[in-house]
Every structure is written in structure tokens, then in C-alpha cells.
C-alpha positions, -999 to +999 in steps of 0.1 A: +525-030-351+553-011-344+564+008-320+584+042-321+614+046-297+638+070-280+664+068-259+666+095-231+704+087-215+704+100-183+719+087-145+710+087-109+667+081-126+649+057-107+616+050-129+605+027-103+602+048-076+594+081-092+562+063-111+553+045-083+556+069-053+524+077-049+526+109-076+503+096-099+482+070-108+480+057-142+509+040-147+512+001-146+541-024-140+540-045-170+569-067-168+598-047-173+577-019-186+560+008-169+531+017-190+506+052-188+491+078-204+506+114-210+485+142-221+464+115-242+494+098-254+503+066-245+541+053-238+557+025-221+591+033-200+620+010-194+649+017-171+682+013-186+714+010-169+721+041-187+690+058-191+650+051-202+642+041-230+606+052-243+578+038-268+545+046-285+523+043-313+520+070-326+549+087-345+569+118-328+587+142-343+601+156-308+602+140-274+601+175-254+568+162-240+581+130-223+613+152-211+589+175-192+565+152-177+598+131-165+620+162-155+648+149-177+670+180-179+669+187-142+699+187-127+695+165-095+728+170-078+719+208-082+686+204-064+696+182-042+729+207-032+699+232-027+683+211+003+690+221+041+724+204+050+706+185+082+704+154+092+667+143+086+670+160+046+701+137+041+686+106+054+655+114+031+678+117+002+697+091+009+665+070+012+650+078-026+679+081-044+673+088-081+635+100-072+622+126-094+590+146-090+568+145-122+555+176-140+520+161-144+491+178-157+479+208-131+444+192-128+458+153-127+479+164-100+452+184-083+424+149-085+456+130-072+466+154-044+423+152-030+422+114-034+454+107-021+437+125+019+411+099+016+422+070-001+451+046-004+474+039-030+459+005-042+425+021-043+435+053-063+451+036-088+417+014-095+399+042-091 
């Protein structure tokens, strides 16, 4: 079977870190994949050098969805000029760089936030 794909060019993204921060849940390390579940869809992730490349069964017609849910068109210089110029923010952002925060689903982030005050990340994630 075959897969559709899209190529999402983009810099200072770090798919690694923003998909496995602790944000949410469904999504697995499958070699160099990261694999989940948007809004029923399913799609598979892979950092490029230059940006992410994206795959999934079922045939697109736009990608606005995956754009959203990964915050593609923010600009992260802009936020990040935004933060308070101390030194504990730019020792944070210095820490995470290319960490994005995901625009999940209002009630996936909701079941994430409650579980997330009682359990660990492991557990959540098999939960």
C-alpha cells in the first residue's frame, strides 16, 4: 500500500522533543518515525534536516490539519523575542531548542493535563 506524503520545510522543529515532552501521548518512536493519531487520522512524522516530512493512508487534498496540530506557521524567534529577557527564561530556551507546543484537541489535552497530576509518562502513554 501506499502511502501519501508532504513535505512541511521548516527550521529550528525538533519533532523529538515536541512529541515526546510529555504533551501528549499517542505518539510512538518507530524507528525513524514518530507515528500517532490526529483527529482520527493517522500519520507518521520524520525529521528532516530541512523540515518533516509527513505520511498517511488516506488521500489529502490539504495538509492545513497537520500544520495546526504541529504549529508550523508559528514564528518561533517571534515568540521566543516575546519571553521575559531573564536569566532563568533563557536558560529554559536555551535548553529545548526547537520545542513547539502542540495544538491538540481541547479534550485530549484536557485527559492529558488530569493524568499527567497522577501518573507518569511511561504509564500515560500505555494507558
Amino acid at each position: 500500500m501506499k502511502y501519501q506524503k508532504n513535505f512541511f520545510p521548516i527550521q529550528a522543529y525538533d519533532l523529538a522533543q515536541t512529541l515526546g515532552s510529555g504533551q501528549a501521548f499517542r505518539w510512538r518512536l518507530n524507528g525513524e518515525f514518530w507515528e500517532g493519531v490526529i483527529d482520527h487520522q493517522w500519520v507518521r512524522l520524520k525529521q528532516e534536516s530541512n523540515g518533516i516530512t509527513a505520511e498517511t493512508w488516506a488521500t489529502r487534498k490539504d495538509w492545513d490539519w497537520l500544520k495546526a496540530y504541529l504549529q508550523l506557521n508559528v514564528n518561533l524567534q517571534a515568540v521566543i523575542a516575546s519571553f521575559p529577557k531573564d536569566e532563568p527564561m533563557r536558560l529554559a530556551v536555551a535548553s529545548c531548542p526547537g520545542l513547539r507546543l502542540l495544538k491538540q484537541d481541547p479534550w485530549e489535552c484536557l485527559a492529558s493535563f488530569i493524568l499527567s497530576s497522577t501518573k507518569q509518562i511511561v504509564q500515560i502513554q500505555q494507558i
